[in-house]
TORKOL-4160 file (C-alpha; in steps of 0.2 Angstrom, whole numbers, padded with zeros to 4 digits, m for minus):
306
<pt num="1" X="0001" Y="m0066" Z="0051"/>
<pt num="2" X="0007" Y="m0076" Z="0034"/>
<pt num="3" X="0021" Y="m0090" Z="0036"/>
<pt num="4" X="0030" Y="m0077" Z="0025"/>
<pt num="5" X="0028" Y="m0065" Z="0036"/>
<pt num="6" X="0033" Y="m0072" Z="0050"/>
<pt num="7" X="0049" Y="m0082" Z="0042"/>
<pt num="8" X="0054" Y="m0061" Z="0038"/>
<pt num="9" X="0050" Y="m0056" Z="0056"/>
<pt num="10" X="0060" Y="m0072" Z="0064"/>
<pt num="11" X="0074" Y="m0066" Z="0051"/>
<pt num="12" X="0072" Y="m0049" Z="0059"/>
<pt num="13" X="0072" Y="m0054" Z="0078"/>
<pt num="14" X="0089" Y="m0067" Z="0072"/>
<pt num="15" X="0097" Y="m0051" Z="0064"/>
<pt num="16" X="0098" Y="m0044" Z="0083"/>
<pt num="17" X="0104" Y="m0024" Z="0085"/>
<pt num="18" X="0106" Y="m0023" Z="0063"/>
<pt num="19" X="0087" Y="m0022" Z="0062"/>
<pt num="20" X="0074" Y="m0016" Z="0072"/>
<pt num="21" X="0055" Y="m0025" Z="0069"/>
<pt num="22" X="0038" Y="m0020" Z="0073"/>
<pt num="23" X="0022" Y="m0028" Z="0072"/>
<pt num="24" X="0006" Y="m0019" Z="0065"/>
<pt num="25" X="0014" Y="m0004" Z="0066"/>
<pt num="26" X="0001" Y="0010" Z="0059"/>
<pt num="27" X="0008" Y="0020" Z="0045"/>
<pt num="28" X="0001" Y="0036" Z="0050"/>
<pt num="29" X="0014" Y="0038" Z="0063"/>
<pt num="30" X="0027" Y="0035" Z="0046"/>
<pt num="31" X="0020" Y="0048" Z="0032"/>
<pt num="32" X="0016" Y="0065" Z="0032"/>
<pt num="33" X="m0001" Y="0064" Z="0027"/>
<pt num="34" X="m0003" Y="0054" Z="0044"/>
<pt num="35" X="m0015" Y="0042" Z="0037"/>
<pt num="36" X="m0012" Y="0024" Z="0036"/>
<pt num="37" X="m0017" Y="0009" Z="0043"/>
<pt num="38" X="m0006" Y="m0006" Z="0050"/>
<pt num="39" X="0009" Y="m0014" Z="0043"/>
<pt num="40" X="0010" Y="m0031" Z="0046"/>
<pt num="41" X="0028" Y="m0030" Z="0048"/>
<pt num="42" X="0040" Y="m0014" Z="0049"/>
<pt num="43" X="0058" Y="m0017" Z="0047"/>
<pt num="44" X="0071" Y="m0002" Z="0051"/>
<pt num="45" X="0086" Y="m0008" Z="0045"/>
<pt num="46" X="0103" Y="0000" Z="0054"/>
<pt num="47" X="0116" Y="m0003" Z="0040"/>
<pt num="48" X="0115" Y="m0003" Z="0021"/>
<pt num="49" X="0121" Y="m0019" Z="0022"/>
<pt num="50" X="0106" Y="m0023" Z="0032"/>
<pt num="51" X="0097" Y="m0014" Z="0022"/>
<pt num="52" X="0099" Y="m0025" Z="0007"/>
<pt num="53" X="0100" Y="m0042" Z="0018"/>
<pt num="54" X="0082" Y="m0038" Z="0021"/>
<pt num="55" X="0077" Y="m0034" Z="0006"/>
<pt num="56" X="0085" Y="m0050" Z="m0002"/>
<pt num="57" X="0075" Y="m0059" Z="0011"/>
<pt num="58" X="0056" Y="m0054" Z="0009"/>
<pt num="59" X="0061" Y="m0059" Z="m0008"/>
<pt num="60" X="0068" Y="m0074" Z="m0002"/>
<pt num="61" X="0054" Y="m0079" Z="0008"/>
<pt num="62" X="0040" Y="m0071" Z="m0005"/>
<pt num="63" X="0036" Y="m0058" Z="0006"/>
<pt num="64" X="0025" Y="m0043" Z="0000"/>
<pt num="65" X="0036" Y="m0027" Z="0001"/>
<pt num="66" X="0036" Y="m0010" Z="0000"/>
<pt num="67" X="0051" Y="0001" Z="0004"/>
<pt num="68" X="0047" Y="0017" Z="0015"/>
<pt num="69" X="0059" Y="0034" Z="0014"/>
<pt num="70" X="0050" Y="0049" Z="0022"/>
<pt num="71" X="0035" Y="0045" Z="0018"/>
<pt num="72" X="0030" Y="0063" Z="0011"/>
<pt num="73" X="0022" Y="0058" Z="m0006"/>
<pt num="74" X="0013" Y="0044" Z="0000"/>
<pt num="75" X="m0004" Y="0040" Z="0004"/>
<pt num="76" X="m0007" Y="0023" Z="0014"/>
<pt num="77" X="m0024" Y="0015" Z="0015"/>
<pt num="78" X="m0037" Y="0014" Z="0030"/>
<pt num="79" X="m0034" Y="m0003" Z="0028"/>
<pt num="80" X="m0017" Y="m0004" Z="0031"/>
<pt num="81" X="m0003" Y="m0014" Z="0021"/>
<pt num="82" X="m0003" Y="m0034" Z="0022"/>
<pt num="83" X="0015" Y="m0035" Z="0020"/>
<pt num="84" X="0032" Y="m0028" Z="0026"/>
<pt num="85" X="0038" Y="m0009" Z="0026"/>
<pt num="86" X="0056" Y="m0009" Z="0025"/>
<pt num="87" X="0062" Y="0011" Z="0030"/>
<pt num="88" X="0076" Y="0018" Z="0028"/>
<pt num="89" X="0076" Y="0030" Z="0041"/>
<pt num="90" X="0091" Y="0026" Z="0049"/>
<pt num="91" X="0102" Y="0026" Z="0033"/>
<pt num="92" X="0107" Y="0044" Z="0033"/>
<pt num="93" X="0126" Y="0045" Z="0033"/>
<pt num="94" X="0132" Y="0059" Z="0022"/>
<pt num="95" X="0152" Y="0062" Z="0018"/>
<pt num="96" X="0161" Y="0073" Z="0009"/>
<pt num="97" X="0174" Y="0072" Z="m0004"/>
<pt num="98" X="0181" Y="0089" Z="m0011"/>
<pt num="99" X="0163" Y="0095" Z="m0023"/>
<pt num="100" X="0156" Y="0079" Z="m0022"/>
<pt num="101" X="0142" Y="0074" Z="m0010"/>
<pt num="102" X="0137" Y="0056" Z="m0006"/>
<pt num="103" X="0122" Y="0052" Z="0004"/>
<pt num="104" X="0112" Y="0038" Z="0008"/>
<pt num="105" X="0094" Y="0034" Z="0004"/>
<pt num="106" X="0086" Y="0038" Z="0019"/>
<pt num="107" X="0095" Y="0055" Z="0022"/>
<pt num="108" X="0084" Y="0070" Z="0023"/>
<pt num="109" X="0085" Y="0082" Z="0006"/>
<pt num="110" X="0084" Y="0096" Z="0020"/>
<pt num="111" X="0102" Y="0088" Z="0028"/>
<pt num="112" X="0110" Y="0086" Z="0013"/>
<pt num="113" X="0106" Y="0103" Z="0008"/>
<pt num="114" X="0113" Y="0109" Z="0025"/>
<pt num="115" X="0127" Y="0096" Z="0023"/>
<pt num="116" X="0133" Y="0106" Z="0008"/>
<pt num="117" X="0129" Y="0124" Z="0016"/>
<pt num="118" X="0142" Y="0119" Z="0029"/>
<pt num="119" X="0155" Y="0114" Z="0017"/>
<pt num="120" X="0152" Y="0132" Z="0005"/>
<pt num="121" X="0147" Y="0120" Z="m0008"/>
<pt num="122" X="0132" Y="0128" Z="m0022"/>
<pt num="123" X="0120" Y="0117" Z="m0032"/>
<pt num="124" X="0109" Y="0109" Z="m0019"/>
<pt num="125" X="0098" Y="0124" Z="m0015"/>
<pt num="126" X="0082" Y="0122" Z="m0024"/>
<pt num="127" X="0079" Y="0105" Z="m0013"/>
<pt num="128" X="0080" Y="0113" Z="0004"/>
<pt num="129" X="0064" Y="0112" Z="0010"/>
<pt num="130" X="0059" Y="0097" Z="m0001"/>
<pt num="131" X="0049" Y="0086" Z="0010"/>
<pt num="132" X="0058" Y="0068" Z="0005"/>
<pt num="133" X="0073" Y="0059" Z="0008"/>
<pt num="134" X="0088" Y="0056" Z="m0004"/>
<pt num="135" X="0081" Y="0039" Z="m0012"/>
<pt num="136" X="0064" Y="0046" Z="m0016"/>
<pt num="137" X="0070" Y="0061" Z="m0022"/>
<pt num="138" X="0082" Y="0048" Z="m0034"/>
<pt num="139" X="0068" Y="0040" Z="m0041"/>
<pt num="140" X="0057" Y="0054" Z="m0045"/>
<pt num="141" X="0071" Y="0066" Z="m0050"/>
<pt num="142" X="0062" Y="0079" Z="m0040"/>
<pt num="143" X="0063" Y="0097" Z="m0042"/>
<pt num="144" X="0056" Y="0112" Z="m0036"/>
<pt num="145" X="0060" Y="0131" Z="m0040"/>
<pt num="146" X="0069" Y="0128" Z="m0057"/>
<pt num="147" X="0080" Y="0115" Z="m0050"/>
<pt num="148" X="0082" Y="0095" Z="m0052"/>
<pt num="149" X="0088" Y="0080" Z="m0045"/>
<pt num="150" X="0097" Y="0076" Z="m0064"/>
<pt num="151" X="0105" Y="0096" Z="m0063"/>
<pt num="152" X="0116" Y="0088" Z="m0049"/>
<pt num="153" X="0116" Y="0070" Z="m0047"/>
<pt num="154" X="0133" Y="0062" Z="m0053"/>
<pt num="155" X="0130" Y="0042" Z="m0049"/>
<pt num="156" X="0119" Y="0030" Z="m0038"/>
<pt num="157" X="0121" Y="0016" Z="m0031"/>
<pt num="158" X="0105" Y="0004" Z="m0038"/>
<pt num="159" X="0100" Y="m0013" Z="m0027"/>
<pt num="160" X="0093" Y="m0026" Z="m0039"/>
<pt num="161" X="0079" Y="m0036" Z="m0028"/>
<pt num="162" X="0079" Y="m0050" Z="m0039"/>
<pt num="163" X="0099" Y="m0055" Z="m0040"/>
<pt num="164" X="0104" Y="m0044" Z="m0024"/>
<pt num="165" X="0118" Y="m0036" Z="m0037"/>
<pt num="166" X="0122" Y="m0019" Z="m0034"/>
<pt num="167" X="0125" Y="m0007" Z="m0048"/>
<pt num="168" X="0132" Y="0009" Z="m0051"/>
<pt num="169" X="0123" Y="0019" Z="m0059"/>
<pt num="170" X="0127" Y="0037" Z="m0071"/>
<pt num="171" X="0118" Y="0051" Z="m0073"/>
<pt num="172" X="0115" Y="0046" Z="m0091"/>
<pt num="173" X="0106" Y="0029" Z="m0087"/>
<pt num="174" X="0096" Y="0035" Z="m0074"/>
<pt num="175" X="0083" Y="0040" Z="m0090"/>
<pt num="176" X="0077" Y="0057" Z="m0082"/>
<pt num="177" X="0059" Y="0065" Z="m0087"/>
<pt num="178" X="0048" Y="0074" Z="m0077"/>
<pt num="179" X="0046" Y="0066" Z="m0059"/>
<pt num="180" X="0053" Y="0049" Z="m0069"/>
<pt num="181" X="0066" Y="0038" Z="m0070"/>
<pt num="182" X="0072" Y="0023" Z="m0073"/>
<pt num="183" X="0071" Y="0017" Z="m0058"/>
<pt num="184" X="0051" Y="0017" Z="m0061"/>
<pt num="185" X="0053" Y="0005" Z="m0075"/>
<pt num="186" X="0062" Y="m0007" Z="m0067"/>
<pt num="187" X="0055" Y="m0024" Z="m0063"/>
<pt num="188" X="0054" Y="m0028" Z="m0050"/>
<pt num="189" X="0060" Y="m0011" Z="m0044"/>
<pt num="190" X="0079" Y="m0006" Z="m0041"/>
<pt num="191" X="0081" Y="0002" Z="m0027"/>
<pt num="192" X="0092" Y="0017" Z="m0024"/>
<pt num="193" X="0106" Y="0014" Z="m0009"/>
<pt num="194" X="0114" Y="0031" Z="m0010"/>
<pt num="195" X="0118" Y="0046" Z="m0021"/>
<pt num="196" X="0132" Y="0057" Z="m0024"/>
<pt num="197" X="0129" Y="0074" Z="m0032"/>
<pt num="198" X="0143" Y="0086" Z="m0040"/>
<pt num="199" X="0143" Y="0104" Z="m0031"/>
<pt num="200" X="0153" Y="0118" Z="m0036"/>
<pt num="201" X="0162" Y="0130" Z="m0023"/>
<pt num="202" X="0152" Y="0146" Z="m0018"/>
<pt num="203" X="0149" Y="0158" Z="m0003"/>
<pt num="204" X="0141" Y="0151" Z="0010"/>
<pt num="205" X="0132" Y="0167" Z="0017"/>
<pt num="206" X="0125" Y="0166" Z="m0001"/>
<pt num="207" X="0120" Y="0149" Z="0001"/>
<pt num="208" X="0113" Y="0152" Z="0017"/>
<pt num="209" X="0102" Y="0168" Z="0007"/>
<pt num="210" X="0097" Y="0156" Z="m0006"/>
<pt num="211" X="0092" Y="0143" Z="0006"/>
<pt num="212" X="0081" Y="0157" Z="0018"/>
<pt num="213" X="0075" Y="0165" Z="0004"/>
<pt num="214" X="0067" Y="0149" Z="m0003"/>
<pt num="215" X="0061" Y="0140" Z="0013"/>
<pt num="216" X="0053" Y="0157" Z="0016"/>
<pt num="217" X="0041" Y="0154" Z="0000"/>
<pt num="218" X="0037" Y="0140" Z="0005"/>
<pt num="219" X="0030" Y="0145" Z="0021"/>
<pt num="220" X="0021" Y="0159" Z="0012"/>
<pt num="221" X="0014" Y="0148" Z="m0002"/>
<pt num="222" X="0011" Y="0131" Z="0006"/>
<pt num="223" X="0000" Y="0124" Z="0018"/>
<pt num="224" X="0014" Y="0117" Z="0030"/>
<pt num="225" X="0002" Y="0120" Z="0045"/>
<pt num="226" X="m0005" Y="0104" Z="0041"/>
<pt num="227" X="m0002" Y="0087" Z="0036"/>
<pt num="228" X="m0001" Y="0083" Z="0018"/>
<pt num="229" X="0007" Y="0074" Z="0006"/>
<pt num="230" X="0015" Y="0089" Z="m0007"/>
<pt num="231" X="0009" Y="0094" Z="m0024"/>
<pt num="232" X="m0007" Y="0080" Z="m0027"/>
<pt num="233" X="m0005" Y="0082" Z="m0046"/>
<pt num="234" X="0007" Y="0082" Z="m0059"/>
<pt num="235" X="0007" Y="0099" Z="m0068"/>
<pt num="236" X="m0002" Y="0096" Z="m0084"/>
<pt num="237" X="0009" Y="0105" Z="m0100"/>
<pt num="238" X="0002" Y="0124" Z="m0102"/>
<pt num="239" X="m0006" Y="0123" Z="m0087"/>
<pt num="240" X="m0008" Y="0126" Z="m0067"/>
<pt num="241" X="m0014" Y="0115" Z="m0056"/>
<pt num="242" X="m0019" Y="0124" Z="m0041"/>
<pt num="243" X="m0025" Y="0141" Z="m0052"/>
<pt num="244" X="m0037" Y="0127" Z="m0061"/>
<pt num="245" X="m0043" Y="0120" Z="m0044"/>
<pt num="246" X="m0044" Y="0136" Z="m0038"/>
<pt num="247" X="m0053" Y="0145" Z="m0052"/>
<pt num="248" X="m0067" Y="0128" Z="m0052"/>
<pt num="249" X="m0071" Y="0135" Z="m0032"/>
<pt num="250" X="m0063" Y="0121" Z="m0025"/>
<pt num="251" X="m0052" Y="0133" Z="m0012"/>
<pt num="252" X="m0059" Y="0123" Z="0006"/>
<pt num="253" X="m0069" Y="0109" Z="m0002"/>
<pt num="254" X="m0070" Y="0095" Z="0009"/>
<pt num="255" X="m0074" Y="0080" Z="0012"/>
<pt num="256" X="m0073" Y="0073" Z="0029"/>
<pt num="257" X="m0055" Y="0077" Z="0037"/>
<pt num="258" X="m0049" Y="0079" Z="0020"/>
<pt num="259" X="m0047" Y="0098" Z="0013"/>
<pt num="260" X="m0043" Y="0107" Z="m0004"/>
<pt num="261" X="m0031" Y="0119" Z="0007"/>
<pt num="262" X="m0036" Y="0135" Z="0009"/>
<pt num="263" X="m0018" Y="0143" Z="0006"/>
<pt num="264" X="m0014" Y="0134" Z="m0011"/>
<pt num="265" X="m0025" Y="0125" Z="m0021"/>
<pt num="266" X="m0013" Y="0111" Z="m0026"/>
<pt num="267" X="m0012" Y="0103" Z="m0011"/>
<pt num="268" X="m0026" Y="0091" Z="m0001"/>
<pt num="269" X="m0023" Y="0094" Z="0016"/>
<pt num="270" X="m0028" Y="0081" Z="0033"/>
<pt num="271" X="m0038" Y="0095" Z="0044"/>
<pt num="272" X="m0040" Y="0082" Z="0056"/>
<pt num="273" X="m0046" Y="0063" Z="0057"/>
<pt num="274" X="m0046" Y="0062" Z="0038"/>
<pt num="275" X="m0045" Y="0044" Z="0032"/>
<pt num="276" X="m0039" Y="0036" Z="0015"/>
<pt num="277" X="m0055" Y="0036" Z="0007"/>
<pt num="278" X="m0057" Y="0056" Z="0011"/>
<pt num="279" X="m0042" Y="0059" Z="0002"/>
<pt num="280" X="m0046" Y="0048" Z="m0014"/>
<pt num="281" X="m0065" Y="0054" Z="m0016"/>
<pt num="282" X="m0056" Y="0073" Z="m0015"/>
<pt num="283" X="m0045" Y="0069" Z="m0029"/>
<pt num="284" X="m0059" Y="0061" Z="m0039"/>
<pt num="285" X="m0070" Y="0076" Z="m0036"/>
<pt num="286" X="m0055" Y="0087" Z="m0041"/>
<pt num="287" X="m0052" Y="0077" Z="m0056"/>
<pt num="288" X="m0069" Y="0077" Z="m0063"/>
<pt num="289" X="m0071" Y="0096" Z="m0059"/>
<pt num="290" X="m0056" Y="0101" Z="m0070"/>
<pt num="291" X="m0059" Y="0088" Z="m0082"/>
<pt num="292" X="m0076" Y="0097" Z="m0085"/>
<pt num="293" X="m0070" Y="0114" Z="m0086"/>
<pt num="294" X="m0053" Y="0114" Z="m0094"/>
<pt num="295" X="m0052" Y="0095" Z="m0103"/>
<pt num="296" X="m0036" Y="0093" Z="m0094"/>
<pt num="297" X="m0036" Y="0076" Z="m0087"/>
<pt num="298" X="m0025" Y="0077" Z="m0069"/>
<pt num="299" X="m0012" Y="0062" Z="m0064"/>
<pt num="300" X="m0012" Y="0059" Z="m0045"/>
<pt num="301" X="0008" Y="0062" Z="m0040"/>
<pt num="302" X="0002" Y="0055" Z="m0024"/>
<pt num="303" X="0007" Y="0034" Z="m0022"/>
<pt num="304" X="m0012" Y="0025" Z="m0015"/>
<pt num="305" X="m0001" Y="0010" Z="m0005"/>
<pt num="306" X="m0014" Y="m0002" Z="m0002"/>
């Protein structure tokens, strides 16, 4: 362990009840890919104030740091990360205030999407189902079904690492694009806090239809039988993914634990014991295949945390 490194987790064990420490703690047990060596030091933080205390301090103590949500899009090395994960697991408050919606980063997109069910509250519904939590989702302005983060989002509440400043952020200078946002050109990176989204009053038993309806193509479509980290690729302009990889006979390539899956080309899935370096030799072979046969270079959508 690094002096820096240990003045975080001394910082940690000081904090008492706010903040919870582990010690090479393995990542698989953190991401839905299940792969992932050791963190050096895992922090769960109870409270966003918490949340940003740590933050300010692996700065403070020039700690290597990377800041852990659901983990769904995330593929960590064999190797494991020489550093600390900071999670926000336990932030997950969601409130209520007439047609707007306010969660924190760590909330699940599926319970805020329920959150707003409950309340008969429309707007949400392309995210049920959406394997990430409210921050990542943020960041990435991520979408599914004709829906996007941006359709809904109102404000966000930004964490500077550098000062510890909080901002407050509108929809306008968040910056959206596809899967980007400003909060990807930041340096170092902001990090988002919580969210609030503007709804609009609906049925709930329409809701509800819209909500089944959707999670049921999902379960048709994707390989949730398995771990993985969602979509491997960004979709290319004029073109699909998965209909390439499939048309280039990649349905069920594998190499080692790692799988082109079997139900939708788009995703690598873990069929058992797969390792880091399965996964990242998949996508190279993907790559290279497509590249060949259309001249459509693939970007990985899928984070390498090494």
């Amino acid at each position: 362990m690094n002096d820096s490194i240990r003045k975080l987790a001394a910082w940690a064990e000081a904090e008492g009840e706010t903040v919870s420490a582990l010690l090479d703690e393995p990542m698989s047990r953190h991401t839905s890919f299940r792969i992932g060596g050791p963190a050096a030091l895992f922090l769960v933080p109870r409270t966003r104030g918490a949340f940003a205390a740590a933050v300010k301090k692996a700065v403070e103590t020039g700690t290597r740091f990377f800041l852990l949500g659901n983990g769904s899009n995330l593929l960590f090395d064999d190797a494991g990360y020489d550093g600390a994960v900071i999670s926000t697991a336990a932030l997950d408050a969601v409130s209520l205030d007439g047609d707007l919606l306010t969660a924190e980063a760590g909330a699940s997109l599926s319970s805020v999407c329920k959150a707003a069910r409950d309340a008969s509250l429309t707007g949400l519904e392309f995210a049920y189902g959406i394997p990430g939590s409210v921050g990542g989702a943020v960041v990435m302005n991520a979408g599914a079904y004709g829906g996007e983060i941006r359709d809904v989002l109102e404000e966000s509440l930004a964490l500077d690492p550098a000062t510890g400043e909080i901002r407050r952020l509108t929809l306008e200078e968040h910056a959206y694009g596809y899967r980007d946002s400003v909060y990807k050109h930041t340096s170092p990176a902001w990090v988002v806090l919580a969210a609030s989204f503007r709804l609009r009053a609906g049925e709930r038993d329409e809701i509800t239809a819209k909500m089944n309806e959707l999670a049921g193509r999902r379960v048709a479509k994707q390989p949730l039988e398995y771990p993985s980290a969602g979509s491997v690729f960004k979709r290319p302009e004029g073109h699909f993914v998965g209909q390439m990889v499939e048309e280039s006979g990649l349905k069920g390539y594998r190499i080692g634990g790692a799988e082109v899956s079997e139900k939708h080309a788009g995703f690598i899935v873990n069929r058992g014991g797969a390792t880091s370096h399965d996964v990242l030799a998949l996508v190279e072979h993907i790559r290279d295949v497509v590249k060949r046969n259309y001249s459509v270079d693939l970007e990985c959508e899928i984070i390498h945390v090494k």
